[in-house]
C-alpha angles and dihedrals in degrees: 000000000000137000137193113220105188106180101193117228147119131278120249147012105303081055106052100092109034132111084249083069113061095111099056092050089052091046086050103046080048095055091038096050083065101040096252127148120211110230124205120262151152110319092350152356114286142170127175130230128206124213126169101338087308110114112215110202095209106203125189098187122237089200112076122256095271092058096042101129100060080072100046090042092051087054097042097057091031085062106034085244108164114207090258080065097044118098121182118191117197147139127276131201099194091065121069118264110292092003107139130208140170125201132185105222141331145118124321092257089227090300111146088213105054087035086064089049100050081046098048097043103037098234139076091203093107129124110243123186093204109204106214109226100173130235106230123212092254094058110117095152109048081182097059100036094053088049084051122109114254106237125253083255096049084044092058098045094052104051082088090053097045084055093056102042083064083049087058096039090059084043102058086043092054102034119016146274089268095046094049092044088052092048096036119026088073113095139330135312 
């Protein structure tokens, strides 16, 4: 069985630490954890895992976060992946700081990422593990708070939480969207 793993970011330098991010540093402490290095590819960097006889496609997007779904769209069909094998990590406003949660489907709560995929792919009944990275009160720009850096102390509290979003990601490969989100969707990291 295969799955597609599509860890929503942006491309470059100026990128690699913001709250944007989220789903490029869990692809790659994922990848890192099994000694796998992403390669460059059409419409992303990409590598693949193999657990248990289950073959996650891991994709960090090339195209920017509002075009997204050009990418997953290209890899789905590249590797004859159907939406009940899709799986898009990303950040999410709306959840505290490090909270985790997977859902099996639903709308693109107002996230330019997952709006290009559901577009793209012409379904919103796709698994998302959805990284909460918090809206304080002072917020006016969201633009310009999710392409902000998390700070040295938000780093360090997450590496728990990044190691468990990979847990749930083999899990949903292994055992299913409702299972994970049984197991995983209680409490913190």
């Amino acid at each position: 069985m295969k799955y597609l793993i599509a860890g929503l970011g942006n491309i470059g330098p100026d990128y690699t630490q913001t709250r944007h991010n989220i789903g490029f540093m869990i692809l790659d402490a994922l990848a890192g954890a099994s000694n796998l290095v992403f390669n460059a590819s059409r419409y992303g960097d990409t590598c693949s895992l193999t657990v248990k006889g289950r073959t996650l496609v891991m994709l960090k997007p090339s195209t920017f976060m509002n075009r997204s779904g050009l990418a997953v769209r290209y890899w789905m069909q590249k590797e004859q992946i159907e939406p009940n094998h899709l799986l898009v990590v990303t950040d999410d406003m709306a959840l505290p700081h490090a909270q985790l949660r997977l859902r099996k489907k639903g709308g693109d709560g107002g996230h330019n990422g997952l709006s290009s995929i559901i577009e793209l792919i012409g379904t919103q009944d796709f698994a998302r593990l959805r990284f909460g990275i918090g809206k304080p009160d002072w917020v006016r720009d969201t633009a310009q708070y999710v392409l902000s850096d998390f700070t040295e102390e938000e780093l360090k509290s997450m590496t728990p939480c990044i190691k468990k979003a990979g847990d749930m990601i083999i899990s949903f490969a292994l055992t299913g969207a409702d299972h994970t989100m049984n197991q995983f969707n209680r409490g913190g990291c």
